[in-house]
Structure formats: structure tokens, C-alpha cells
C-alpha positions in Angstrom: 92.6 117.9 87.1 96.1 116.4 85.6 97.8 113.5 86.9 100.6 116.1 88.0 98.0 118.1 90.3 97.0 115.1 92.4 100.7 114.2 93.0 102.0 117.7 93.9 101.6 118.6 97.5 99.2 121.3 98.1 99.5 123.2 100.7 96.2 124.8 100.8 94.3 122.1 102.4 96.7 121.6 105.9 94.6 124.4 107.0 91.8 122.1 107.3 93.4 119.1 109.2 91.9 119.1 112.7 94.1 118.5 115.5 91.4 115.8 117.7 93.4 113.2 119.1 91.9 109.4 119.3 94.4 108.5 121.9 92.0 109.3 124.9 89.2 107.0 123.0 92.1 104.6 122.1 95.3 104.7 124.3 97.4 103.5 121.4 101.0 104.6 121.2 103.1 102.4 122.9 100.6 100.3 125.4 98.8 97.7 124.3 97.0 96.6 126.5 93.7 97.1 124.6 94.9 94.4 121.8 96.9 92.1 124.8 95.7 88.2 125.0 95.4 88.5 128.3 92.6 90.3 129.8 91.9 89.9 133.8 88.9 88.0 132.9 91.4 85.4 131.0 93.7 85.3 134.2 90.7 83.6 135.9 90.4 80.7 133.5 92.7 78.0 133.4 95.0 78.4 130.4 95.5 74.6 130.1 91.3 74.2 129.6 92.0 77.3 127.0 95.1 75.4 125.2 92.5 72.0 125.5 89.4 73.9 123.5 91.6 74.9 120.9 93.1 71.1 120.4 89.5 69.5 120.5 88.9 67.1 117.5 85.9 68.2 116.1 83.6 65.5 114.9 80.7 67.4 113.0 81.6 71.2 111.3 79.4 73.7 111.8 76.9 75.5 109.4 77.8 78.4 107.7 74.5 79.3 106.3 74.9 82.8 108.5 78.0 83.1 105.6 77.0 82.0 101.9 80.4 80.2 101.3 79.2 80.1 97.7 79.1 83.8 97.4 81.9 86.3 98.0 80.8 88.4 101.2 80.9 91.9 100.0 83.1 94.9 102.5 79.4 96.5 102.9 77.1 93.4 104.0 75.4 93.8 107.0 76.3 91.9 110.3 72.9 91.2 111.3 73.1 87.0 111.0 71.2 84.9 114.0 73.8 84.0 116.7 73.3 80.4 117.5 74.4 78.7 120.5 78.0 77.4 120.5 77.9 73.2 119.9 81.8 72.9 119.0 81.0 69.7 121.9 77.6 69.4 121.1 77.7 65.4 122.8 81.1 66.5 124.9 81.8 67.3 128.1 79.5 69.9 130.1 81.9 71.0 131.9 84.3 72.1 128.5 81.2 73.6 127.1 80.4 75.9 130.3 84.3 77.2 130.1 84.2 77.7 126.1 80.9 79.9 127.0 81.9 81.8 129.5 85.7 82.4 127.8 83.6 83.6 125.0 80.8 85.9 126.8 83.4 87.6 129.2 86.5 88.2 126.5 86.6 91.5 125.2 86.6 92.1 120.9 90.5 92.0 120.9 90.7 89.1 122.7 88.0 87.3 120.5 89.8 88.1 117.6 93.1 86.5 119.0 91.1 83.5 119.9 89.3 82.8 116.5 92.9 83.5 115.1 94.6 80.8 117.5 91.4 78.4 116.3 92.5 79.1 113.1 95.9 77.9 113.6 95.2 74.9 115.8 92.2 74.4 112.8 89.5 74.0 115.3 87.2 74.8 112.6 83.7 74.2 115.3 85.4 77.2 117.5 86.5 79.4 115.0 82.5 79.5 113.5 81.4 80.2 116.9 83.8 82.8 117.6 83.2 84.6 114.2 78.8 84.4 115.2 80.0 85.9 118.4 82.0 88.7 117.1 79.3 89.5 114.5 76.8 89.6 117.1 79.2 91.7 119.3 79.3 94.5 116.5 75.5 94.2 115.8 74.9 95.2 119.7 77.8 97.2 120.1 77.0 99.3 117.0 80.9 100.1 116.5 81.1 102.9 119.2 83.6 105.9 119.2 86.5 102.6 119.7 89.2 102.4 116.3 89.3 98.5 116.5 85.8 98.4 116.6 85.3 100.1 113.5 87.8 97.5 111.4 86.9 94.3 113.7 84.3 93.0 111.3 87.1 93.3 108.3 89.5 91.0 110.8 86.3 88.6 111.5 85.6 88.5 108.0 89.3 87.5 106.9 89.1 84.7 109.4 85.9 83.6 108.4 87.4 83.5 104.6 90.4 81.6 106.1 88.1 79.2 107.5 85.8 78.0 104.6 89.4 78.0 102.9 91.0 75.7 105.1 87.1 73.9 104.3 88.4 73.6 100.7 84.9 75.6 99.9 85.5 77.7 96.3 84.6 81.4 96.8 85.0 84.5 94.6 87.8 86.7 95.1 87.5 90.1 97.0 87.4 93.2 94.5 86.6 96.7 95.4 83.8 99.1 94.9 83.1 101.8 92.1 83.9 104.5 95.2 87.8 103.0 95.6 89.1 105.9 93.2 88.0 108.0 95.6 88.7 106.9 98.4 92.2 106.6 97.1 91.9 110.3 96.2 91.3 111.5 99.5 94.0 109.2 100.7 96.6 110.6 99.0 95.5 114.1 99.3 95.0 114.1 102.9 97.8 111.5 104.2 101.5 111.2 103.4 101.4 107.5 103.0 101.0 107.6 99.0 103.1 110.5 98.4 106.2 109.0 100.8 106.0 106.0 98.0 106.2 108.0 95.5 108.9 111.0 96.2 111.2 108.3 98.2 111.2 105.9 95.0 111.1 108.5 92.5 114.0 110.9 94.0 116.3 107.6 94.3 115.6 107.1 90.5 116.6 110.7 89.6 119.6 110.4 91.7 120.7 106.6 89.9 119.9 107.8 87.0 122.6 111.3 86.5 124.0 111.3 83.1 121.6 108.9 81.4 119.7 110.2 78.8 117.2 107.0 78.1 115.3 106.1 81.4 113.7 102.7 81.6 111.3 101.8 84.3 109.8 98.5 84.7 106.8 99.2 87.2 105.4 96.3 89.5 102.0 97.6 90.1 101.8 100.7 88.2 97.7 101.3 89.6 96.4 104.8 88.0 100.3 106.2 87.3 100.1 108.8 89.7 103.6 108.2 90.6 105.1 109.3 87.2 104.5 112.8 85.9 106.4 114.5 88.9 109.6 112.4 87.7 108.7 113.5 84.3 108.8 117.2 85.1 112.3 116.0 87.0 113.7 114.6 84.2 112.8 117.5 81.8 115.3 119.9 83.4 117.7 117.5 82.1 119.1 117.8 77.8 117.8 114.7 75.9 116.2 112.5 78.4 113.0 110.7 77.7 111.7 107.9 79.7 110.4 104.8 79.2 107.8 102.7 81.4 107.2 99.2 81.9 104.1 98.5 83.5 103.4 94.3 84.5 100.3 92.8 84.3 99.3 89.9 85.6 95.9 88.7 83.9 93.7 89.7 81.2 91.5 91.5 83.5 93.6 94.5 84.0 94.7 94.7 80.6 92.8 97.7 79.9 93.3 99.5 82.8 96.4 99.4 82.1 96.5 100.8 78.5 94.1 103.7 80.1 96.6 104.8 82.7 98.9 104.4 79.5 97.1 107.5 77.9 96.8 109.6 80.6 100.5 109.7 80.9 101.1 109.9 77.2 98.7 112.9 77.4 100.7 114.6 80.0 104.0 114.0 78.9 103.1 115.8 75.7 101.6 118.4 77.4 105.4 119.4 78.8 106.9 118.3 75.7 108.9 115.3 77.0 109.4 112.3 75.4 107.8 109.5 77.3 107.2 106.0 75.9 104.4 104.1 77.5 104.0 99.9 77.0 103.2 96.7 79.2 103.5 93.1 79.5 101.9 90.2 80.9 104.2 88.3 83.6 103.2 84.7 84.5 106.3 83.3 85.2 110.7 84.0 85.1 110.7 83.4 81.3 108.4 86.2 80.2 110.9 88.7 81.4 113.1 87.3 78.5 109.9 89.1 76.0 110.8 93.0 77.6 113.2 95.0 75.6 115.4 96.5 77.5 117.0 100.2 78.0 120.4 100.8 78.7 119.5 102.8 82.2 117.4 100.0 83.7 115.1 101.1 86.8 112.9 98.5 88.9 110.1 99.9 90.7 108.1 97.6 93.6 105.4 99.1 95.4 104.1 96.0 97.6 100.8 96.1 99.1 99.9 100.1 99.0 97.1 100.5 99.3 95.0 99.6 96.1 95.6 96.2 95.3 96.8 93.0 97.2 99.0 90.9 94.7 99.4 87.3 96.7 102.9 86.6 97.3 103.4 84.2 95.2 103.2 86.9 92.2 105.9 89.3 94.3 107.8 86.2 94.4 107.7 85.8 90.6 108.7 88.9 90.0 111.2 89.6 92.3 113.2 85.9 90.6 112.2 87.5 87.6 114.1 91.2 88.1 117.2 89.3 89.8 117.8 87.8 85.6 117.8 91.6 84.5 120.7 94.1 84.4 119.0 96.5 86.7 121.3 99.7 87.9 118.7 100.1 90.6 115.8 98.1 92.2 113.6 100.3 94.4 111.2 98.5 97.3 108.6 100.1 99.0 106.7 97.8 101.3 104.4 98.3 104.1 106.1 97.2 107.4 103.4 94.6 108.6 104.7 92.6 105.3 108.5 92.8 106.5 110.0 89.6 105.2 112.6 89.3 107.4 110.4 89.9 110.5 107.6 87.2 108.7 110.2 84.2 108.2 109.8 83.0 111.6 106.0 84.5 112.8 103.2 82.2 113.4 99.7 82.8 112.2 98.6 84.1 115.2 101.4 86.0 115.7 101.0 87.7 112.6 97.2 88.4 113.1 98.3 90.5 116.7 100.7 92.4 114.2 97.8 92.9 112.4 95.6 94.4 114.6 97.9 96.7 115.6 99.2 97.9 112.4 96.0 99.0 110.9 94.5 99.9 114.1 97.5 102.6 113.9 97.0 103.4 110.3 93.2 104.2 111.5 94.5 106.4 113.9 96.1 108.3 111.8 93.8 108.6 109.3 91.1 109.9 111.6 93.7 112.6 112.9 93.9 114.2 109.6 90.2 113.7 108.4 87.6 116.4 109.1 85.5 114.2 107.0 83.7 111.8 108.6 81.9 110.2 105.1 85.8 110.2 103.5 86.8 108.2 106.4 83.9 105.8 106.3 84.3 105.6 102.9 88.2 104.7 103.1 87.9 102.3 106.2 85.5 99.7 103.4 87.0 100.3 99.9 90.7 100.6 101.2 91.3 99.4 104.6 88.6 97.0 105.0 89.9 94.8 101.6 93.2 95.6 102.8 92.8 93.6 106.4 91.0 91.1 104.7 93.4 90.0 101.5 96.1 90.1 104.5 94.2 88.0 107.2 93.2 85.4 103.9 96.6 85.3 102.0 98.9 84.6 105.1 100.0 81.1 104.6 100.1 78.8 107.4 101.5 75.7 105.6 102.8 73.8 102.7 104.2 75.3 99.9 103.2 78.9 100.0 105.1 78.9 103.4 107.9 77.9 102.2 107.4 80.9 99.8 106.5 83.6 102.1 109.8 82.5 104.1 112.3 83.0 101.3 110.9 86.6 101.4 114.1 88.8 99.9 116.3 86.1 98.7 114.3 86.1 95.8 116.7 89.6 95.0 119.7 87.3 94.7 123.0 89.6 93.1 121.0 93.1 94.8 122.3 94.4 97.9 120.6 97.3 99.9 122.2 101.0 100.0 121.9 103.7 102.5 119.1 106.4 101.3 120.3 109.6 100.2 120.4 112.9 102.8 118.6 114.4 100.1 115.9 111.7 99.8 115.9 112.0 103.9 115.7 115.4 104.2 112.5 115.4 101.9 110.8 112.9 103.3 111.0 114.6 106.6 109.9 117.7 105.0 106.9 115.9 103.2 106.0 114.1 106.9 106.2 117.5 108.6 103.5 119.3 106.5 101.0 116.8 108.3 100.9 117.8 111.3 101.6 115.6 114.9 102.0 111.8 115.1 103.7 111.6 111.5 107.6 111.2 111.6 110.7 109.8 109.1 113.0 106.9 110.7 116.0 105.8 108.9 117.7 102.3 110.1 119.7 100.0 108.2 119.0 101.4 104.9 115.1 101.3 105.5 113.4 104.8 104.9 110.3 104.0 107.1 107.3 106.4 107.3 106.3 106.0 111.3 102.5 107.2 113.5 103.4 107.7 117.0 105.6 104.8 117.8 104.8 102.3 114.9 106.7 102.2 111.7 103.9 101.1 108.6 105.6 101.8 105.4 108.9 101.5 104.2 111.7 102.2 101.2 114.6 100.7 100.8 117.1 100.9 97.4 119.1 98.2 96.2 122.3 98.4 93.9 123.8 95.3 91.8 126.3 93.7 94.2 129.1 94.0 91.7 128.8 98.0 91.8 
């Protein structure tokens, strides 16, 4: 199969998208009260005891041995550790201990989460290990049910559990996906609209910048396995005497040949429509290598953030973003999932971030599982995809220091860019793309944002922004 047939839509397979509906399982679209803090349990206990658990000084951490901190914990291990008993106040007061147990035993899975997250914060390390055994043992006896949050709770457990032995200062290996991940990103795209609404939104607002110029040049953020580029290809070949040129950044050694791969396979397909394509890549670790790329006189930015396939940390996005703002771009396209908003993050709180959390991918899962017959695809999806997904974003999100400071300058980093209304073209065919799958999918359009929505929740979204002198 060509790198053009898993990009086209096919029509041939909506035929098969079931119409079951989660939402009598999960009541998700606008209440939600299965991820709220506050449970009727909860109103029973006195919040100031709650506030006082999380504020404890905690004299002797606990053991990890139930999580090798040594060892990265793979998306597939088992959650079949002994629970012990809670000791956060081994020698303290009784009477804390008996509330910290019975907070913990009568909370439902939501509400656990929200609490090992608010440990987190407050960096009651003791509490936040007991929570995570708890959870763990939850799942074990629970056995993830028919529940969506369920099924992704032990990716949330396992990011806090990450953020924990981080805060520890204990060395770990970073999270990397599975041999299955290519096809899991397959059946993504083939049975979803989230990778093809990337990909037709960015590419038909480089088509439209680029009328009239005849040499293309697109610098590609995270270029993954290039599915994005042959349709623009076959785009641009209507036109006389245009080639194109792409730019794909690396960022360590590692994905190097990858890279050069995905390289050929677009080389092999541009020749086999007889268009002139030019493939080549560079290694970015900082603003001055940007200073190494040759530029083309119709200079195209492309920045997929966080879709789906790889997590770069922020302070790479960062890098590049200070790095693009040097260049003489006609046209810098963004597409970034919603949960990773800047200007909603500047001012969100760990915690806060981690209820965001919940419910975005909760909502993605939803949507997922209305459009997949296939109940091994969706399995299969949930631990190469969504699983590392929830827990690069549960481990990256700064709480302090410097990479703060970062995550707060979020879009300023596009200094001299200013964002343009989306074409009614580029509207019209992202509705049209949204409507061939079925209920739940629709296209909203605010303030220049070109956000693909389920039910009620925005998750993705593309926005285009234009040199401020133009």
C-alpha cells in the first residue's frame, strides 16, 4: 500500500463503524460528575483533615520496591504488586491515620486519582505511594470493567507514580513504544478523523499560502512516517513547475534513520507521479542551528504538537518555535491537541491540569470506542498510543523552576507571527471530513482556532499564522 492510500479517505470502510454508544456506561458529555473531586463520601470528611494529610511532613519515604525505580515500567506490566498498609504516619496520630484510611477505602478511582495528583503537588511523597498501591490494587480487583476511565486509570497512576520517583531525584529510562505502535497508528488514522483533520487542515492552508510559487519549502517539526505529504504532492502537481522541498527536524541521533527511511518512501512516491520533490533533514539542538538550513524562497512551517506518536518535551517545542520566529516564513501552521493550549496552561496548577486530563482522554476513549468494531485494535491503541500518551503528559507537566517558566511563555515564543482566520474552504472540508464519521464528531471555529470537537469537548486544534508585517 502507498503512502498516498493510507492518507486518502476511504469510504468503504464507514460501512463498518458501529453506532454503540458508551454514554449509558459513561455519562460523559457535559456532566462530570464521574471525574468531580467531590464525591458524597468526601462531603462526610472534614476538608480541613483532607487539606492537613496532604501538608503532613513526611519523615521516612516509602518503598517502591512494588515499582523498580531502576527500570522503566513498561505500558504492558501487570498490576498485580502486594498492597501494603498505608504508614504515611507510621508513629503519628491515630486518629489522622483512621481518616487517611477510610478517605482512601471509600473514594471512588476518579477521586483517587485527584488525590495522588493533589499529593503530588503538595509533594507528600508517603501519600502519593499509598495512593498509587491503592489504585493498582483497585484495578487488579476491579479487573477494568465495561467503565472508559477504568481502562486508562493505570496509564494516569503510572504517570504519577513516574512524577513521584522524579520529584525523588531517582534516574529512570524514558518511555518508548512497542513494535505494534505502527499499527496501532494505522488503525488510528484509518478509522478516526483525528490524524487526517492534522493533515488536510495544515496541508490545504499551505496550498492556499502558497498560489503562484513554484518552489515549496517545508520545514516539518515532527515529520513521524510522512503520511502527511503525498496528498499535497498530488495537490501541487496540478500546478506548472512546482516541486517541493521538505525539511524534516530531528532531534537526536536516534531518529536519524527513521528519518532518512520516511525520506525514501516519499522520494519513491513522488517519482511515481513524476513531481519533483526534494527530501533532507537536520539536527536542531538549539536557535543557532537554524542558521545551517538553506532556505527556499516560499518558506512553509509545519508544527504538529503532541499527535499522537511521539511526546517531544516542551522545552524542544520551545526551541523550535524561537528558532522559526529568526526565519522568513510566509506561513507557520500549528496543530496542537487542546489539553496542551498554552494560553489556557499559563495559569493551571498541577492538579488542575491532571482533572483536564482525565477528561480529555477519557473523551478521546470515547470516541475511539464509538467507531471501533474491533475490540483487539482498541486494546491495542489504548497501550501503544494512548497509554504513553497520558503518561509523557502526566510526567512532563512542570510544576516548578525553570521548565515553568517555560511552559508559561507558551506562544510568545512565535514573536513577529500573528494568527489568521482559516479559510471557508479549509472549513467547509474539515466539516466534510468530520461528517463521514458518523455522530459525536463535529468542526468548531473560534478566534482563528479550527478545533476538531467529541460531543461537547474540543481535543485537537489548527490554527495559521502569517508574518505580522503582511
Amino acid at each position: 500500500m502507498s503512502e498516498m492510500d493510507y492518507e486518502l479517505v476511504d469510504h468503504s470502510f464507514y460501512h463498518q463503524l458501529h453506532e454503540y454508544s458508551l454514554e449509558n456506561a459513561f455519562p460523559f458529555q457535559t456532566e462530570y460528575d464521574l471525574l468531580s473531586p467531590n464525591t458524597s463520601q468526601d462531603a462526610m470528611l472534614d476538608q480541613e483533615f483532607i487539606e492537613g494529610l496532604l501538608q503532613q511532613p513526611c519523615t521516612e519515604l516509602l518503598d517502591f520496591d512494588f515499582m523498580d525505580p531502576n527500570v522503566s515500567v513498561g505500558i504492558e506490566t501487570e498490576l498485580s504488586q502486594e498492597v501494603t498498609t498505608p504508614r504515611c504516619q507510621e508513629n503519628g496520630d491515630p486518629c489522622l491515620m483512621g481518616i487517611q484510611a477510610a478517605l482512601m477505602e471509600e473514594s471512588s478511582l476518579a477521586d483517587l486519582l485527584l488525590t495522588g495528583a493533589e499529593a503530588v503537588e503538595a509533594q507528600n511523597w508517603a501519600l502519593a505511594s499509598d495512593i498509587i498501591k491503592k489504585i493498582n490494587h483497585d484495578l487488579c480487583v476491579e479487573n477494568e470493567g465495561d467503565n472508559l476511565l477504568n481502562g486508562l486509570a493505570f496509564f494516569f497512576n503510572q504517570g504519577l507514580h513516574y512524577k513521584t520517583i522524579n520529584a525523588l531525584a531517582v534516574n529512570y529510562e524514558p518511555i518508548s513504544s512497542q513494535k505494534d505502535t505502527f499499527f496501532a497508528f494505522q488503525s488510528l488514522q484509518e478509522l478516526s478523523p483525528y490524524v487526517k483533520f492534522a493533515h488536510f487542515t495544515a496541508n490545504q492552508a499551505i496550498f492556499e499560502a502558497t498560489e503562484g510559487d513554484q518552489e515549496v519549502h517545508v520545514i516539518d517539526f515532527d515529520i513521524m512516517d510522512g503520511i502527511q505529504w503525498p496528498p499535497l504532492m498530488v495537490d501541487l502537481a496540478m500546478r506548472k513547475n512546482t516541486n517541493l522541498r521538505v525539511t524534516a527536524i530531528t532531534l537526536d541521533h536516534q531518529s536519524v534513520a527513521g528519518v532518512q527511511q520516511t525520506g525514501r518512501r516519499l522520494q519513491e512516491f513522488a517519482d511515481s507521479i513524476n513531481f519533483s520533490f526534494t527530501f533532507d533533514q537536520i539536527m536542531i539542538t538549539g536557535d543557532d542551528d537554524f542558521r545551517r538550513i538553506t532556505l527556499g524562497p516560499a518558506l512553509v512551517v509545519n508544527c504538529m504538537i503532541h499527535q499522537w506518536t511521539t511526546n517531544r518535551s516542551f522545552s524542544m517545542i520551545k526551541t523550535f518555535l524561537d528558532g522559526v520566529s529568526k526565519l522568513s516564513s510566509k506561513l507557520v501552521v500549528l496543530v496542537e491537541d487542546e489539553l496542551f493550549n498554552f494560553s489556557r496552561l499559563q495559569s493551571m496548577s498541577f492538579v488542575e491540569f491532571f482533572h483536564e486530563a482525565l477528561h480529555h482522554y477519557t473523551a478521546i476513549s470515547d470516541s475511539l470506542a464509538s467507531s471501533f468494531c474491533d475490540d483487539y485494535k482498541m486494546k491495542l491503541i489504548e497501550k501503544e498510543v494512548l497509554g504513553i500518551r497520558i503518561i509523557e503528559t502526566v510526567r512532563q507537566f512542570p510544576c516548578e523552576g525553570e521548565e515553568r517558566t517555560l511552559w508559561e511563555e507558551g506562544l510568545n515564543s512565535l514573536k513577529g507571527f500573528k494568527r489568521v482566520p482559516v479559510s471557508n474552504c479549509n472549513i467547509s472540508q474539515a466539516k466534510l471530513l468530520v461528517s463521514l464519521f458518523g455522530g459525536g464528531y463535529w468542526v468548531q471555529h473560534v478566534k482563528g482556532r479550527l478545533s476538531l470537537c467529541w460531543k461537547s469537548r474540543p481535543l485537537t486544534a489548527a490554527s495559521v499564522w502569517v508574518p505580522t508585517r503582511s
